[in-house]
C-alpha positions in Angstrom: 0.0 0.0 0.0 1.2 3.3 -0.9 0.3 6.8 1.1 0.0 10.0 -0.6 0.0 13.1 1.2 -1.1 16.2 -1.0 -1.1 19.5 0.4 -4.1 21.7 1.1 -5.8 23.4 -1.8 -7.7 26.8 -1.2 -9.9 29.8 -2.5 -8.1 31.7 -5.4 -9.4 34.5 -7.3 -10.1 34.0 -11.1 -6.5 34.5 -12.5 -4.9 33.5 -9.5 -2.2 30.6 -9.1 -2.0 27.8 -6.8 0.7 25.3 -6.4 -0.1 21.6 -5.3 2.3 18.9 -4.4 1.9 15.5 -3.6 4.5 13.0 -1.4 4.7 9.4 -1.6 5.4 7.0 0.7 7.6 5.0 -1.4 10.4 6.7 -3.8 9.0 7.9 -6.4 11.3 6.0 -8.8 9.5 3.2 -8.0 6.4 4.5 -9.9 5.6 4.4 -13.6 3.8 7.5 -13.1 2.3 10.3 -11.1 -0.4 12.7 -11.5 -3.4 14.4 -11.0 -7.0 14.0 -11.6 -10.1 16.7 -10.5 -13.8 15.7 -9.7 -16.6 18.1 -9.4 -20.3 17.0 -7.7 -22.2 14.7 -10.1 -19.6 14.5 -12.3 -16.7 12.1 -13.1 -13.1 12.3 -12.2 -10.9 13.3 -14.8 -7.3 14.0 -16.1 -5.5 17.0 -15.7 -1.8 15.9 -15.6 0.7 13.1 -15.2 4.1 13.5 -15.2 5.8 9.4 -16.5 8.8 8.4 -15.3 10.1 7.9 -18.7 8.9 10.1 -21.4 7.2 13.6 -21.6 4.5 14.9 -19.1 0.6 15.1 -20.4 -2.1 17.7 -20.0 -5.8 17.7 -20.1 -6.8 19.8 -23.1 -8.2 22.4 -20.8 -5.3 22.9 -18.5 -2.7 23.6 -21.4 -0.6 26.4 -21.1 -1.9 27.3 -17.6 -0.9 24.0 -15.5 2.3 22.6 -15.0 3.4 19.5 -13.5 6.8 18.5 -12.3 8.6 16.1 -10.1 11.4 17.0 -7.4 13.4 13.7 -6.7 15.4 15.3 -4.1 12.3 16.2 -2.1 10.2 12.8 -3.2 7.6 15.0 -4.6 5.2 16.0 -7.6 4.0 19.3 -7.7 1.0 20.7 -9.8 1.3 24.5 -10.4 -1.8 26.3 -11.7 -1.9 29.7 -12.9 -4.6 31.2 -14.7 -6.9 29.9 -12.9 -10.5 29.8 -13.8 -13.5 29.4 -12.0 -14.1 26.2 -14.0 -10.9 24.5 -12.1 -12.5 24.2 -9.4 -12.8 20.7 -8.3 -11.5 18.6 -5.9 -7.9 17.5 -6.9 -6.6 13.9 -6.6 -3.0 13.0 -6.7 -2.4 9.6 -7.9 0.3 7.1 -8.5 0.9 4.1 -10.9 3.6 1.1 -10.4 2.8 -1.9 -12.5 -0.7 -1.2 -13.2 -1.6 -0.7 -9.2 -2.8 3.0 -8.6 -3.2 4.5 -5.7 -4.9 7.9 -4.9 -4.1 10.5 -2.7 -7.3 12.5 -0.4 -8.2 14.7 -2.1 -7.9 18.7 -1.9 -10.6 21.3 -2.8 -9.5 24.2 -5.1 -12.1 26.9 -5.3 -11.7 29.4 -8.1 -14.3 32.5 -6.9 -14.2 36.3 -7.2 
């Protein structure tokens, strides 16, 4: 079983930036792959980033050119940094992991995008 602990999200004005990040409890050279997800009410989860361990990062669509992902080995961490922001991103944010097809998910941390 791997832990995730992401930081806390927050209230941001439209236009605003927020950095996330996300620890494991293992090293993160043991995973395939880390990233994030977002889920609204009544809606399903879906992709905004993931940053492989081989290969070049990915993006929701959406979150192109505003969101960045990136991965500190030294600090065993995967941050998300959002700028931009719009009230649309609001969601709650999941970090997740992959390691030979086992995922695991972090809490979960609400971003709020509101004037």
């Amino acid at each position: 079983q791997v832990h995730l602990v992401e930081s806390r999200g927050g209230l941001v004005q439209p236009g605003g930036s927020l950095r996330l990040s996300c620890t494991p409890s293992d090293s993160i050279f043991s995973f395939n792959a880390m990233g994030w997800y977002r889920q609204t009410p009544g809606k399903q989860r879906e992709f905004v980033a993931e940053n492989p361990y081989t290969g070049s990062n990915r993006y929701a669509d959406s979150v192109i050119g505003r969101f960045t992902i990136s991965r500190d080995n030294a600090q065993n961490t995967v941050y998300l940094q959002m700028n931009s922001l719009k009230a649309e991103d609001t969601a709650v944010y999941y970090c997740y992991v992959d390691r030979h097809g086992d995922t695991y998910w972090g809490q979960g941390t609400q971003v709020t995008v509101s004037s």
